[in-house]
mmCIF file as gemmi writes it, N, C-alpha and C atoms, coordinates in Angstrom:
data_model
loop_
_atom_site.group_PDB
_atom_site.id
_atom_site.type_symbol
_atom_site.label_atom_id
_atom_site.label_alt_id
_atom_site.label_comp_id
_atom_site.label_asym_id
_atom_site.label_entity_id
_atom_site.label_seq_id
_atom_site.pdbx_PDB_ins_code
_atom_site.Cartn_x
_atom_site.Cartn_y
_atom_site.Cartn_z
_atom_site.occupancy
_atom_site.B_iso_or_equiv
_atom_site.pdbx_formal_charge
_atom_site.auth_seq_id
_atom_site.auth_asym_id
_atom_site.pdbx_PDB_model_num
ATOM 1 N N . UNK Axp A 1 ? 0.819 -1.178 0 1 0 ? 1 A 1
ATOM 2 C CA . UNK Axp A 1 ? 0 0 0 1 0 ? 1 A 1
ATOM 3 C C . UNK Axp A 1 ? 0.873 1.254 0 1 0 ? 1 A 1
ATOM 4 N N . UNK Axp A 2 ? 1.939 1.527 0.952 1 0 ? 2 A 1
ATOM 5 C CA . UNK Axp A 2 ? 2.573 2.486 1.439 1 0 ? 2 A 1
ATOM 6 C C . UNK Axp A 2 ? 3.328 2.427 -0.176 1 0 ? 2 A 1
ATOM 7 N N . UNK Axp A 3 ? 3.85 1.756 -1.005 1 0 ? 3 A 1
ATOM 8 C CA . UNK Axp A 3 ? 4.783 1.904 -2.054 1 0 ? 3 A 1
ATOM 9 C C . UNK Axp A 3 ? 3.876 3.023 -3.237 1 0 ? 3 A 1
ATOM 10 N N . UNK Axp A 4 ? 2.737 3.278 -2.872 1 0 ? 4 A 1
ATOM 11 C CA . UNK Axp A 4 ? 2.368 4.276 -3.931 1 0 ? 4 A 1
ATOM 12 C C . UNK Axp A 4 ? 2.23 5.47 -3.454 1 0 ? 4 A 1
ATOM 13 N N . UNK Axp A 5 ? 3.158 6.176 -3.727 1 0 ? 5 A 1
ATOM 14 C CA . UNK Axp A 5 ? 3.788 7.798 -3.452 1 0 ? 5 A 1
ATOM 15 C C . UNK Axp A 5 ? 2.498 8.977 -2.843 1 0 ? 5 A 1
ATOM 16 N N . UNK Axp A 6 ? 0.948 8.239 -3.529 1 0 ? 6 A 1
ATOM 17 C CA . UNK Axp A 6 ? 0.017 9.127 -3.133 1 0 ? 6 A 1
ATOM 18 C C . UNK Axp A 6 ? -0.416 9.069 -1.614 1 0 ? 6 A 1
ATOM 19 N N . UNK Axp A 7 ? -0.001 7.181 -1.741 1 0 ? 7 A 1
ATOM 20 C CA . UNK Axp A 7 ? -0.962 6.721 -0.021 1 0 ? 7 A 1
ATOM 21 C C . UNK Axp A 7 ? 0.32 7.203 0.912 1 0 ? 7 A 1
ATOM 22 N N . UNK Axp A 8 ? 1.457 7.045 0.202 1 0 ? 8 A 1
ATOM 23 C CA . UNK Axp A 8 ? 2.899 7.67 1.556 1 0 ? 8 A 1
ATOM 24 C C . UNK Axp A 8 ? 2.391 8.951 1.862 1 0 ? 8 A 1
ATOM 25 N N . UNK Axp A 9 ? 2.184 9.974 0.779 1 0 ? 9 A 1
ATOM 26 C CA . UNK Axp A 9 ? 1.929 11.518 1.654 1 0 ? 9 A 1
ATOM 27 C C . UNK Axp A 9 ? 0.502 11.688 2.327 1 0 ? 9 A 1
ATOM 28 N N . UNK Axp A 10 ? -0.215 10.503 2.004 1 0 ? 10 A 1
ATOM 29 C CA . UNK Axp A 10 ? -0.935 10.767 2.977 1 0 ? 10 A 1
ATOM 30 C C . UNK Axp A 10 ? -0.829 10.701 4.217 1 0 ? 10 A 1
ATOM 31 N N . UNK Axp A 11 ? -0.14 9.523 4.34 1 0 ? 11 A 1
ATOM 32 C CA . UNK Axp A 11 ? -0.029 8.795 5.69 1 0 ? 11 A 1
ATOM 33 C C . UNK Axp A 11 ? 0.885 9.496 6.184 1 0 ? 11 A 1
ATOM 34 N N . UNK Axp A 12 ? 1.655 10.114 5.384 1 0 ? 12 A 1
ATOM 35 C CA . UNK Axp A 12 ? 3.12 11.291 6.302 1 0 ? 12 A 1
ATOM 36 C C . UNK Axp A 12 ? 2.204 12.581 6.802 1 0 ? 12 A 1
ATOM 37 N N . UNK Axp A 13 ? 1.549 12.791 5.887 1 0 ? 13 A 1
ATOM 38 C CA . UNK Axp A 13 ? 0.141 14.117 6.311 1 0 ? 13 A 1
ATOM 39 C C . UNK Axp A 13 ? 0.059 13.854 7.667 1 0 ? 13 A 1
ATOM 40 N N . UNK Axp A 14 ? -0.759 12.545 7.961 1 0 ? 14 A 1
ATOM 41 C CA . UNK Axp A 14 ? -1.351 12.554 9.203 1 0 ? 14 A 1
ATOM 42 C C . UNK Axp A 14 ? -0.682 12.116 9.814 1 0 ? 14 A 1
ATOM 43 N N . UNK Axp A 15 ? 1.212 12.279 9.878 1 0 ? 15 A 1
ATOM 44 C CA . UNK Axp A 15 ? 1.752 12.027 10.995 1 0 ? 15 A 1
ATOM 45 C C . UNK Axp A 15 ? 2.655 10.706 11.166 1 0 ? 15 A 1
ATOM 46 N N . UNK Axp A 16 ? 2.532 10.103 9.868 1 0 ? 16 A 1
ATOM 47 C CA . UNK Axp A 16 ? 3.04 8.618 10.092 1 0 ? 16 A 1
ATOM 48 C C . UNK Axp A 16 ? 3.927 8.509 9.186 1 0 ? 16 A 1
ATOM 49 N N . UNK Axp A 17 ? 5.361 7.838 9.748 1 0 ? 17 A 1
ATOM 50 C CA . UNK Axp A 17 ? 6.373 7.719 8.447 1 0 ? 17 A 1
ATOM 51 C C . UNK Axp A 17 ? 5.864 7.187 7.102 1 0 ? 17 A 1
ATOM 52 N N . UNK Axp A 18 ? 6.218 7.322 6.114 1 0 ? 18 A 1
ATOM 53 C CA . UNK Axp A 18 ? 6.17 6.919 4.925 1 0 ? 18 A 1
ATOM 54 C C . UNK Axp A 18 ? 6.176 4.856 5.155 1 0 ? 18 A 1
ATOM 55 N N . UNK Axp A 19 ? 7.228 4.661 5.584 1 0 ? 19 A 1
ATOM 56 C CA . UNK Axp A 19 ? 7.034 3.31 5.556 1 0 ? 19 A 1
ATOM 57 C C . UNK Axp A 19 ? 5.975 2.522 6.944 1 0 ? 19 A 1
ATOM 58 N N . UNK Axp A 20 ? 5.652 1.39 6.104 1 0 ? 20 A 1
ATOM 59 C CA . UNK Axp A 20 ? 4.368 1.265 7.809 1 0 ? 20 A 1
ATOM 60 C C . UNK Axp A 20 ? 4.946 1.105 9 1 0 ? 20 A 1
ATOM 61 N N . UNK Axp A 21 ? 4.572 1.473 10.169 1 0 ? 21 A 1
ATOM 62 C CA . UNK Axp A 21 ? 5.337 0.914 11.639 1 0 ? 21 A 1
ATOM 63 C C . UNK Axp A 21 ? 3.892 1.003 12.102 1 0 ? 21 A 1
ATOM 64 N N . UNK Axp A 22 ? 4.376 0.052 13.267 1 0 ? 22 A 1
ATOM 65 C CA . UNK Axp A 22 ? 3.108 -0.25 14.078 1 0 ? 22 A 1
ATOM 66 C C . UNK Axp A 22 ? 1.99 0.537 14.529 1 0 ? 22 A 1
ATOM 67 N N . UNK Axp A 23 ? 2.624 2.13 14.69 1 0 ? 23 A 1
ATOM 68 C CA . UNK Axp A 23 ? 1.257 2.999 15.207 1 0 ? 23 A 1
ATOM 69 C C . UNK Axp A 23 ? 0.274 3.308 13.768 1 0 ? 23 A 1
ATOM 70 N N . UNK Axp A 24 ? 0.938 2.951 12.611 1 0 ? 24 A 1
ATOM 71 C CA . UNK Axp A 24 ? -0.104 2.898 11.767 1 0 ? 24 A 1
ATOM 72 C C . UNK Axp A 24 ? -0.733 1.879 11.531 1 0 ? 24 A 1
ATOM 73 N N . UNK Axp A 25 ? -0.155 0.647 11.794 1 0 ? 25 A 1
ATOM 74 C CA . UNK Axp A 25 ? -1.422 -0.946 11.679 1 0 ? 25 A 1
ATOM 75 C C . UNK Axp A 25 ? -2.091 -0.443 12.595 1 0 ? 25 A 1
ATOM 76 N N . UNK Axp A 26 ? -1.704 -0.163 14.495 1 0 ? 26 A 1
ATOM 77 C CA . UNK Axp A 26 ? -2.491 0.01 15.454 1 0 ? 26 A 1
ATOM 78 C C . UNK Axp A 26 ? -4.015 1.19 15.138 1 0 ? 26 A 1
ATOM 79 N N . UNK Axp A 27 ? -3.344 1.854 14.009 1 0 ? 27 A 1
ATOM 80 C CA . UNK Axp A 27 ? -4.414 2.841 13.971 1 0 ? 27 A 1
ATOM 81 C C . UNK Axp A 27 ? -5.806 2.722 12.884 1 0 ? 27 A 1
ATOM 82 N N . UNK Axp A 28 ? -5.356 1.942 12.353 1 0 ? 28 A 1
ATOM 83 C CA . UNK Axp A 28 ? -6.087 1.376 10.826 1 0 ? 28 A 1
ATOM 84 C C . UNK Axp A 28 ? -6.676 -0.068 11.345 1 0 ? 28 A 1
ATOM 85 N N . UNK Axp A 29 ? -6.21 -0.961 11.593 1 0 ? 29 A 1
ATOM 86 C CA . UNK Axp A 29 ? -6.533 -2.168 11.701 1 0 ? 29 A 1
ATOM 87 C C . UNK Axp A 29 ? -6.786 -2.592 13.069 1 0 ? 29 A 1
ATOM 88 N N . UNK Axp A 30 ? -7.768 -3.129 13.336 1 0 ? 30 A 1
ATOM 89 C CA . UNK Axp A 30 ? -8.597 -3.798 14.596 1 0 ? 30 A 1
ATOM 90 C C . UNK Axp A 30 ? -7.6 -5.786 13.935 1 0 ? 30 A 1
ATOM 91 N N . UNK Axp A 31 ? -6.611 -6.134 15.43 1 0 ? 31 A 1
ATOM 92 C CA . UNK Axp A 31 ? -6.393 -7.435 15.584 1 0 ? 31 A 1
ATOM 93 C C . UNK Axp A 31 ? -6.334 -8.113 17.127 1 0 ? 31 A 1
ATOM 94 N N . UNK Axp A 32 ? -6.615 -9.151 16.747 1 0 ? 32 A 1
ATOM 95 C CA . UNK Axp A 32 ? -6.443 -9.88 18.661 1 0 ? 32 A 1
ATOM 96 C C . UNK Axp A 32 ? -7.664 -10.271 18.717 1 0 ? 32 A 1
ATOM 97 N N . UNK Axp A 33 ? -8.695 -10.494 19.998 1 0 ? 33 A 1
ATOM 98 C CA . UNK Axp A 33 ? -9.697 -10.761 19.81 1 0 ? 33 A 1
ATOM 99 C C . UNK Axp A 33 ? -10.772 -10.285 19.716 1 0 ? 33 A 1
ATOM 100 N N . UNK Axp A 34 ? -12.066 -10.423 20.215 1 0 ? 34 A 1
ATOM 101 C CA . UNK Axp A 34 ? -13.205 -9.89 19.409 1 0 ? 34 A 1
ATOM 102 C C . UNK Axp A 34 ? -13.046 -8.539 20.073 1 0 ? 34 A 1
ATOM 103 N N . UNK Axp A 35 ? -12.951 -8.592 21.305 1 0 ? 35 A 1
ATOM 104 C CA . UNK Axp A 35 ? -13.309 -7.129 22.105 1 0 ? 35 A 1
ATOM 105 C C . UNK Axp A 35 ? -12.219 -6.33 21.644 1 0 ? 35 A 1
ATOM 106 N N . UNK Axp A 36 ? -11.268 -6.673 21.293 1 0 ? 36 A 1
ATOM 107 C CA . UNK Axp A 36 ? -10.237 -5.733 20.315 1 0 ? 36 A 1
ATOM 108 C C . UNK Axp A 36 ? -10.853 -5.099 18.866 1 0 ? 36 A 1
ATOM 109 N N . UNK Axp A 37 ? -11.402 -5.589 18.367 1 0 ? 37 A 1
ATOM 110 C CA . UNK Axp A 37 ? -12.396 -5.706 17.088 1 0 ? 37 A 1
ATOM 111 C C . UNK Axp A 37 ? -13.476 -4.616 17.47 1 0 ? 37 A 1
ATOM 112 N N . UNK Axp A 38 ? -14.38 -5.006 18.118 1 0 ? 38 A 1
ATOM 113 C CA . UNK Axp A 38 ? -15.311 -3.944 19.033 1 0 ? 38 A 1
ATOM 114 C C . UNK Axp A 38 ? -14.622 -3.011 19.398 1 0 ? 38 A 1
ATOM 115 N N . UNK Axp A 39 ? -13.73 -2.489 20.251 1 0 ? 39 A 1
ATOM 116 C CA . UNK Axp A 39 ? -13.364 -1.371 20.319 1 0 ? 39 A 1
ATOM 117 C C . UNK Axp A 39 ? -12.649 -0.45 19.396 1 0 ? 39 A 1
ATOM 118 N N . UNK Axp A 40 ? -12.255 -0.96 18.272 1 0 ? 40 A 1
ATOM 119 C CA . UNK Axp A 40 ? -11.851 -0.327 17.309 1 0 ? 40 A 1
ATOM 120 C C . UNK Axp A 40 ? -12.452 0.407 16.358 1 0 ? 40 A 1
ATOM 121 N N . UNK Axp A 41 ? -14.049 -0.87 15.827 1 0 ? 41 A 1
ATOM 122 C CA . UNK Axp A 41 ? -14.843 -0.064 15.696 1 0 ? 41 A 1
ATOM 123 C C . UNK Axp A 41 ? -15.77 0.96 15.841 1 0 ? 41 A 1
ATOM 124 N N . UNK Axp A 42 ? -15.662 1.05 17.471 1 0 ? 42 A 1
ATOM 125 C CA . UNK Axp A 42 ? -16.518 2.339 18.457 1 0 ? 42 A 1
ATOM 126 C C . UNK Axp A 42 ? -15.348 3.039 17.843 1 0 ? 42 A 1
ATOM 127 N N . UNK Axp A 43 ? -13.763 3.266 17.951 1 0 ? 43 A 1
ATOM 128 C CA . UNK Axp A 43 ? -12.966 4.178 17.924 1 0 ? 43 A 1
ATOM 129 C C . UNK Axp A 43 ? -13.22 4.871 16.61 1 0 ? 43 A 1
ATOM 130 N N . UNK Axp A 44 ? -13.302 4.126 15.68 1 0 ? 44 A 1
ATOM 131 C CA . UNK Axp A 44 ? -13.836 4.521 14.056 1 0 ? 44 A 1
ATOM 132 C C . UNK Axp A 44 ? -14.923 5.687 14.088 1 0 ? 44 A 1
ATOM 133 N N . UNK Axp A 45 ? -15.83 4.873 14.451 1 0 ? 45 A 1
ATOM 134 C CA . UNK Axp A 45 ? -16.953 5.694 14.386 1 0 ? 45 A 1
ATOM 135 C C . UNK Axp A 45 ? -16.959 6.686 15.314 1 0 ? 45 A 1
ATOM 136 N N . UNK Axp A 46 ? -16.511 6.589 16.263 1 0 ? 46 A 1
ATOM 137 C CA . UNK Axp A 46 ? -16.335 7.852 17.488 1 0 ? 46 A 1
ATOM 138 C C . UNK Axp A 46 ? -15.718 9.171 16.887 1 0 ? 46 A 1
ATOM 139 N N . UNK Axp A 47 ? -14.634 8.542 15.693 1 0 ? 47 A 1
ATOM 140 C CA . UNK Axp A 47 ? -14.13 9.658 15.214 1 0 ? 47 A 1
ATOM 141 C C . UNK Axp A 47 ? -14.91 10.114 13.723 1 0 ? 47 A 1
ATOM 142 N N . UNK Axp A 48 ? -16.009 9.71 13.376 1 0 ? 48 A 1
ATOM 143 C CA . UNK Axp A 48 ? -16.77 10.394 12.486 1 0 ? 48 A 1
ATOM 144 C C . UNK Axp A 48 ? -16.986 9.381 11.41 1 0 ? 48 A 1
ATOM 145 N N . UNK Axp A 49 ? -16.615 7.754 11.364 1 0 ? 49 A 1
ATOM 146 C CA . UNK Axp A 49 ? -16.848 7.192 10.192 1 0 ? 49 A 1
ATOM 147 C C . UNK Axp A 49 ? -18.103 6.944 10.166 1 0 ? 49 A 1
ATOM 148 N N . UNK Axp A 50 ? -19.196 7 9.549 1 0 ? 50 A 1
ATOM 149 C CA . UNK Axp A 50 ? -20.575 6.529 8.922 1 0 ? 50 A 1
ATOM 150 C C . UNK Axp A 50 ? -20.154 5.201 8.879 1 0 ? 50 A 1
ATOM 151 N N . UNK Axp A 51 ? -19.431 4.186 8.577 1 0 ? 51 A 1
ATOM 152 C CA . UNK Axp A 51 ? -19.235 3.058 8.114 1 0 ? 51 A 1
ATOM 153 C C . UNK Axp A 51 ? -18.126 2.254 8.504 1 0 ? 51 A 1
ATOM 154 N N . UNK Axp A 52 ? -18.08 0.887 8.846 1 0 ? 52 A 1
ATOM 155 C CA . UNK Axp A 52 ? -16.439 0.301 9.017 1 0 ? 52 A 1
ATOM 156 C C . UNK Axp A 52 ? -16.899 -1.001 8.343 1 0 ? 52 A 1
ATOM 157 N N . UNK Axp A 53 ? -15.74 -1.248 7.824 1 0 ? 53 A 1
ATOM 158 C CA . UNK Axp A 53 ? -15.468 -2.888 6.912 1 0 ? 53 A 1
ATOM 159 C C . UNK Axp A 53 ? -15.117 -3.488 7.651 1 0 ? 53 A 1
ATOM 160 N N . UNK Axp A 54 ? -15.255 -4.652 7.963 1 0 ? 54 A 1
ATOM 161 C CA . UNK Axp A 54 ? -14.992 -5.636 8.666 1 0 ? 54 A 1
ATOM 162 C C . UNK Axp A 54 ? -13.966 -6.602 7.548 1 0 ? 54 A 1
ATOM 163 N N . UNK Axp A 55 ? -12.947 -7.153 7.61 1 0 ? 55 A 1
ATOM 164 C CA . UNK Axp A 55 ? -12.172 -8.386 6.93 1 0 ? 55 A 1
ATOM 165 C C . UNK Axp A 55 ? -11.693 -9.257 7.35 1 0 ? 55 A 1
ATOM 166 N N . UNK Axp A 56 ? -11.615 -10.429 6.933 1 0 ? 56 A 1
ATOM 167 C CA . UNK Axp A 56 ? -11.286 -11.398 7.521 1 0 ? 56 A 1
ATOM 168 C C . UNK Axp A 56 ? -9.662 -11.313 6.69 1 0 ? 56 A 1
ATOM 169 N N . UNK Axp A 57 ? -8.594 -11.946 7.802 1 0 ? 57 A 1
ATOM 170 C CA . UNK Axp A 57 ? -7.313 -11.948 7.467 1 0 ? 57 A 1
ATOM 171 C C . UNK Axp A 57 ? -7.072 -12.881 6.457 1 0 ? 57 A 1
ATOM 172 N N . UNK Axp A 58 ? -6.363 -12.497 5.077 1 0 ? 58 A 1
ATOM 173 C CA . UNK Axp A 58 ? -5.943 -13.43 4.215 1 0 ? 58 A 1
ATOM 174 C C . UNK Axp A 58 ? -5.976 -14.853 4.336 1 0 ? 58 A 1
ATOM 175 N N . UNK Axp A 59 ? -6.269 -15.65 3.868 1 0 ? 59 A 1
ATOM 176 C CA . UNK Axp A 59 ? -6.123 -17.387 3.65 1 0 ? 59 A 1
ATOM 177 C C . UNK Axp A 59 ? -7.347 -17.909 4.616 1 0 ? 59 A 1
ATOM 178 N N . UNK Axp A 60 ? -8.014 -16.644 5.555 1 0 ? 60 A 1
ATOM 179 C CA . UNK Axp A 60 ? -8.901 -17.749 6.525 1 0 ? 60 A 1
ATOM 180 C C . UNK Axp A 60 ? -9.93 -18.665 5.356 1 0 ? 60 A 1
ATOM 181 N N . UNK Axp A 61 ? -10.296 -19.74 6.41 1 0 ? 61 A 1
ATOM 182 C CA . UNK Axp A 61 ? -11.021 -20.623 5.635 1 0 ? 61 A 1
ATOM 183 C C . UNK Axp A 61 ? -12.428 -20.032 5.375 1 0 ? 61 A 1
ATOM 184 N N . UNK Axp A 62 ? -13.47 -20.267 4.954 1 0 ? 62 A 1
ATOM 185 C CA . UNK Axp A 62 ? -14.287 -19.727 4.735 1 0 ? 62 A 1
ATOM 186 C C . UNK Axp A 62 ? -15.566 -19.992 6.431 1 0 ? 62 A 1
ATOM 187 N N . UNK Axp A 63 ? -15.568 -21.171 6.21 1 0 ? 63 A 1
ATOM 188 C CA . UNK Axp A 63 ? -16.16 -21.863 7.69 1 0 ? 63 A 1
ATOM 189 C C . UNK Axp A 63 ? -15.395 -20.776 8.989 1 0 ? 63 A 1
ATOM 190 N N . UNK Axp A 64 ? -14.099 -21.291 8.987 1 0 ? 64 A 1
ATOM 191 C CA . UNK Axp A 64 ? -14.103 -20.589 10.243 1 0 ? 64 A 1
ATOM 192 C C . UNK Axp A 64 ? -14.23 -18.673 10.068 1 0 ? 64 A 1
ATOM 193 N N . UNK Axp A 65 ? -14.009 -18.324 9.166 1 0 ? 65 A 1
ATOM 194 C CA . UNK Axp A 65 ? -14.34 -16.99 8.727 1 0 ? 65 A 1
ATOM 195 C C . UNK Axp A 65 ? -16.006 -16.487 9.397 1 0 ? 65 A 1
ATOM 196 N N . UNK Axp A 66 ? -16.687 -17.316 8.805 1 0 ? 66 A 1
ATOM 197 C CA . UNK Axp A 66 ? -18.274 -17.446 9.363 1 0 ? 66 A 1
ATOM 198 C C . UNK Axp A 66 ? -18.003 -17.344 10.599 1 0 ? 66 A 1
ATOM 199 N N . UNK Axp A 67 ? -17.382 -17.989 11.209 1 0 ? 67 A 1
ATOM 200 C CA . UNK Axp A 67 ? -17.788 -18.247 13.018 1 0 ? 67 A 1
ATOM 201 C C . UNK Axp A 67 ? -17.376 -17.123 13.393 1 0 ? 67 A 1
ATOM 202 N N . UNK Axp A 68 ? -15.705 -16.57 12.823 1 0 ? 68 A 1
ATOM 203 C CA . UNK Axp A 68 ? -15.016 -15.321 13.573 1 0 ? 68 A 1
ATOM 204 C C . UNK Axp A 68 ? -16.219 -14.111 13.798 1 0 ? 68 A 1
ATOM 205 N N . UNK Axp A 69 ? -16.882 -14.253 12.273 1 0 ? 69 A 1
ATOM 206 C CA . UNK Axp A 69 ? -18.106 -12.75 12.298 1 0 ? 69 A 1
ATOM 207 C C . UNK Axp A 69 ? -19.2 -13.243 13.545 1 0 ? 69 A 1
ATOM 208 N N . UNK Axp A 70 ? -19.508 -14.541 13.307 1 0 ? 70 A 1
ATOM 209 C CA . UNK Axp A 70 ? -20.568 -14.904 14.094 1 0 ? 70 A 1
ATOM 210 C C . UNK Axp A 70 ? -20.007 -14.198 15.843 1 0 ? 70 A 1
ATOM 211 N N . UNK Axp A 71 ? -18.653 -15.063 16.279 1 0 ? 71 A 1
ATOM 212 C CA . UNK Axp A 71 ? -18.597 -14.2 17.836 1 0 ? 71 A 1
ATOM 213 C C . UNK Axp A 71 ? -18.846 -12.612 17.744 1 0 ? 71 A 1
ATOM 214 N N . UNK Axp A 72 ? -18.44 -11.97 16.981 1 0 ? 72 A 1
ATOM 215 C CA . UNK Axp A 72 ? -18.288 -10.61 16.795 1 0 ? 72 A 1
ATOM 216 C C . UNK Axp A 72 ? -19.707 -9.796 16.604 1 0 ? 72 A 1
ATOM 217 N N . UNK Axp A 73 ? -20.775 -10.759 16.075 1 0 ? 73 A 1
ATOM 218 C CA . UNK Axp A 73 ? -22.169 -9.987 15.504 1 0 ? 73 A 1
ATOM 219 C C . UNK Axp A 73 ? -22.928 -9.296 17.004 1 0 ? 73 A 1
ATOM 220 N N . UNK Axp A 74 ? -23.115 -9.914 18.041 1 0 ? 74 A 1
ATOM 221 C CA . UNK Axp A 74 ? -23.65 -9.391 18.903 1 0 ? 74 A 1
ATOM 222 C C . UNK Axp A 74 ? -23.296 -8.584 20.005 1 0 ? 74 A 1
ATOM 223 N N . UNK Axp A 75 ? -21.6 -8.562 19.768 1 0 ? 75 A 1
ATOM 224 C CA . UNK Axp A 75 ? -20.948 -7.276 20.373 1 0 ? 75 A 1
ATOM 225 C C . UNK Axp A 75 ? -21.139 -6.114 19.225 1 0 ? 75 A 1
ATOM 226 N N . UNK Axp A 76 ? -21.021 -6.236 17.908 1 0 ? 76 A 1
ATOM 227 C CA . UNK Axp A 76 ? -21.263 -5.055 16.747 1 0 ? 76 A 1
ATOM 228 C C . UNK Axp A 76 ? -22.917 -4.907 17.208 1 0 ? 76 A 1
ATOM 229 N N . UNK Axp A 77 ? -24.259 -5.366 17.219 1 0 ? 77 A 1
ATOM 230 C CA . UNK Axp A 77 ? -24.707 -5.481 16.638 1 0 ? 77 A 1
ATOM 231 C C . UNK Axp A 77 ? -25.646 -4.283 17.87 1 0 ? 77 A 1
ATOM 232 N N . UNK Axp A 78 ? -24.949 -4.306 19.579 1 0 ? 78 A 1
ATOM 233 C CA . UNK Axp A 78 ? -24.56 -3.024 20.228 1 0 ? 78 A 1
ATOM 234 C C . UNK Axp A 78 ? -24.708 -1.946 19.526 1 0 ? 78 A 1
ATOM 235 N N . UNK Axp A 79 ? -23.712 -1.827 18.829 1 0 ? 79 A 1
ATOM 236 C CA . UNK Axp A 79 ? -23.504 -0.287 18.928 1 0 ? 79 A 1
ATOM 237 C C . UNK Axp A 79 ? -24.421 0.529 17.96 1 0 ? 79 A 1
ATOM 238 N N . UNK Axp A 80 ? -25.359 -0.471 17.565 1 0 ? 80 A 1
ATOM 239 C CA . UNK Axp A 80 ? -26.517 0.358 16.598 1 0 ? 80 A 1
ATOM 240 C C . UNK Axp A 80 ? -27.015 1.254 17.335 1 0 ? 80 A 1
């Protein structure tokens, strides 16, 4: 992502080296478990998003993909 010159000045805009380091995964990406997930997305939206994507991490299987959303639906399903 960071290798295209437009997304680096952005991310230098708001403060973050050009190449990724952790306070930019920490700031973009919800990982660990669900209540990590949940609070990331309150943090999102707290700061003005209308919307958050949810993804499942590369290669998951599809089955257990299902279940990960499934723990997660009724802590999200809160913050309506």
């Amino acid at each position: 992502m960071l290798g295209n010159p437009s997304y680096a000045a952005t991310v230098s805009r708001l403060g973050y080296a050009a190449e990724a380091d952790d306070r930019l995964v920490d700031a973009l990406f919800a990982h660990s478990g669900p209540e990590s997930v949940v609070a990331k997305v309150r943090e999102h939206l707290a700061a003005g998003a209308d919307h958050v994507t949810l993804l499942l991490s590369i290669g998951t299987e599809f089955a257990a993909g299902i279940e990960q959303l499934e723990r997660l639906a009724p802590a999200l399903a809160e913050l309506e």
